[in-house]
C-alpha positions in Angstrom: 25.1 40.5 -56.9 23.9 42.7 -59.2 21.8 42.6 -62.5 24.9 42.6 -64.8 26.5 39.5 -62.8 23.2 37.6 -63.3 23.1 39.2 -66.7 26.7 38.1 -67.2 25.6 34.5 -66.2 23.0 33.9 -68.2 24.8 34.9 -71.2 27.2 33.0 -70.5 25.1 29.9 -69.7 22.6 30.5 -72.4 25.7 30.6 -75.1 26.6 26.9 -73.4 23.0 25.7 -73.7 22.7 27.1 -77.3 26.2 25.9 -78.3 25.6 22.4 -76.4 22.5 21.9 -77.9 23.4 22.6 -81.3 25.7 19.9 -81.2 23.7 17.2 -79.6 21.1 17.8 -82.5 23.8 17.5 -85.2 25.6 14.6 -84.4 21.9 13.1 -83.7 21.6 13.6 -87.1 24.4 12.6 -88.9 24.1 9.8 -86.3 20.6 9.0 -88.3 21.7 9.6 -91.6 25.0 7.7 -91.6 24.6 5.2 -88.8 27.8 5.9 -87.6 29.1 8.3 -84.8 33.1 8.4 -84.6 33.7 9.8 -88.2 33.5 13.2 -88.1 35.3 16.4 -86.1 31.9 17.0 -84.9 31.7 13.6 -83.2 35.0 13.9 -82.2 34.4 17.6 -80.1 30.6 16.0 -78.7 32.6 12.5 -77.4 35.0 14.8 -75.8 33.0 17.0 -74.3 30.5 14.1 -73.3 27.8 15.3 -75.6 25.9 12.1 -76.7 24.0 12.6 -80.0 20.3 12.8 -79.2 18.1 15.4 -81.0 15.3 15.6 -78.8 18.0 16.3 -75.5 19.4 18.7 -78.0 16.3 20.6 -78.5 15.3 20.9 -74.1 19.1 22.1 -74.0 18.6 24.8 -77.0 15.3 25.4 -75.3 16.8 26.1 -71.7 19.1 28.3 -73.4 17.1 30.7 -74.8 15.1 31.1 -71.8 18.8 32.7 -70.5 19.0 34.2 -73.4 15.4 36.2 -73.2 16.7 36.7 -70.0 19.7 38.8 -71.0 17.8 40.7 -73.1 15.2 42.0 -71.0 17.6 42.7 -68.1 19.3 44.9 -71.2 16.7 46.6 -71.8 15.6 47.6 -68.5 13.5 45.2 -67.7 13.1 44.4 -64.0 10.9 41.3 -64.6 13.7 39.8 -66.8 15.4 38.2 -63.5 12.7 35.9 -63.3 14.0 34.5 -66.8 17.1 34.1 -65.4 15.8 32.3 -61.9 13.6 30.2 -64.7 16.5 29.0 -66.5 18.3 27.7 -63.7 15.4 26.0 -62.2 15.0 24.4 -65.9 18.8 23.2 -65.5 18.2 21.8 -62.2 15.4 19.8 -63.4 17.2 18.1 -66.2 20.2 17.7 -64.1 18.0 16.0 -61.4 16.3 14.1 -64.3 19.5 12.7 -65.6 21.0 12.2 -62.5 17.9 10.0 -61.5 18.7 8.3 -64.8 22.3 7.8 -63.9 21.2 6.1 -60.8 19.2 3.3 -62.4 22.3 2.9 -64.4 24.3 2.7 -61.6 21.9 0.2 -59.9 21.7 -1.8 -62.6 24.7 -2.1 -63.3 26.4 -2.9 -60.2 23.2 -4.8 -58.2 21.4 -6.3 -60.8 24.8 -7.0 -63.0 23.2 -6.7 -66.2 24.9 -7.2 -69.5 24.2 -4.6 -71.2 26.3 -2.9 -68.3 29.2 -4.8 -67.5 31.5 -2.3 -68.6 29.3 0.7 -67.5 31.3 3.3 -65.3 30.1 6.5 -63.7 31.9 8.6 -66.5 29.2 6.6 -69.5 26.2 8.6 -67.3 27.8 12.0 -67.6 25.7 14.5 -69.5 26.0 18.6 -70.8 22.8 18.7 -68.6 24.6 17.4 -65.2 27.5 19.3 -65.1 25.5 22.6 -66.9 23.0 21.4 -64.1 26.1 21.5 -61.6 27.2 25.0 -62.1 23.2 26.3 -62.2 23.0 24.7 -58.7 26.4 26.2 -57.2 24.8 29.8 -58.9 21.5 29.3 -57.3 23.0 28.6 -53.6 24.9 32.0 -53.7 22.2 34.2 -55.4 19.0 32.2 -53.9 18.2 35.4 -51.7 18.5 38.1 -54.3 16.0 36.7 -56.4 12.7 38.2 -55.0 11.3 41.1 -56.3 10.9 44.0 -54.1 7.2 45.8 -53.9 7.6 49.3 -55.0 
């Protein structure tokens, strides 16, 4: 693959990130302020997208992003090095993914061995997160670029 596929890609997935991010940190806030979650368009677009509002997630997402992002640029401008934003950012993605996955897991346990309350009506669907299924498509890039990565010595 060349530089402006994986140039191409993290565009593409720093955009996501950014654009994801932005919106988990919003409706975290009006969350906050207002209390309430289902009143807005905002709300409406993060619920269907499976966005939940959390600042904090918001900010490692906006964070992962721009790691693309300074990717892209570099790999602009010439940069060799700039590839090794890229491979970054994806290992950034599959951390959180694994992370949240993990966390899905408990939930899953819990849920169906332990029989909680607070998770009787918990389905797989209530553990889905931007960072799995961003996580998802970082893993599927990473198996078909995972040997063009290295750097070759000049």
């Amino acid at each position: 693959m060349s530089n402006r596929g994986k140039m191409l890609f993290a565009l593409f997935m720093g955009c996501g990130y950014i654009l994801i991010g932005t919106i988990q940190i919003i409706t975290g806030i009006l969350q906050v302020v207002s209390g309430d979650t289902g009143s807005s368009y905002m709300t409406a677009v993060a619920g269907a997208l499976f966005i939940p509002p959390d600042i904090v997630a918001g900010m490692i997402l906006m964070l992962i992003g721009c790691v693309f992002i300074y990717g892209v640029s570099e790999i602009h401008s010439g940069v060799r090095e700039g590839i090794a934003y890229v491979y970054v950012g994806i290992l950034l993605s599959l951390i959180f993914a694994g992370i949240y996955m993990l966390a899905a897991t408990g939930d899953f346990l819990e849920a169906h061995l332990l029989n909680s309350e607070d998770y009787i009506n918990w389905s797989v669907i209530d553990a889905l997160r931007p960072e799995i299924y961003m996580g998802v498509l970082s893993l599927l890039t990473y198996l078909k670029w995972k040997g063009s990565f290295e750097l070759k010595k000049s």
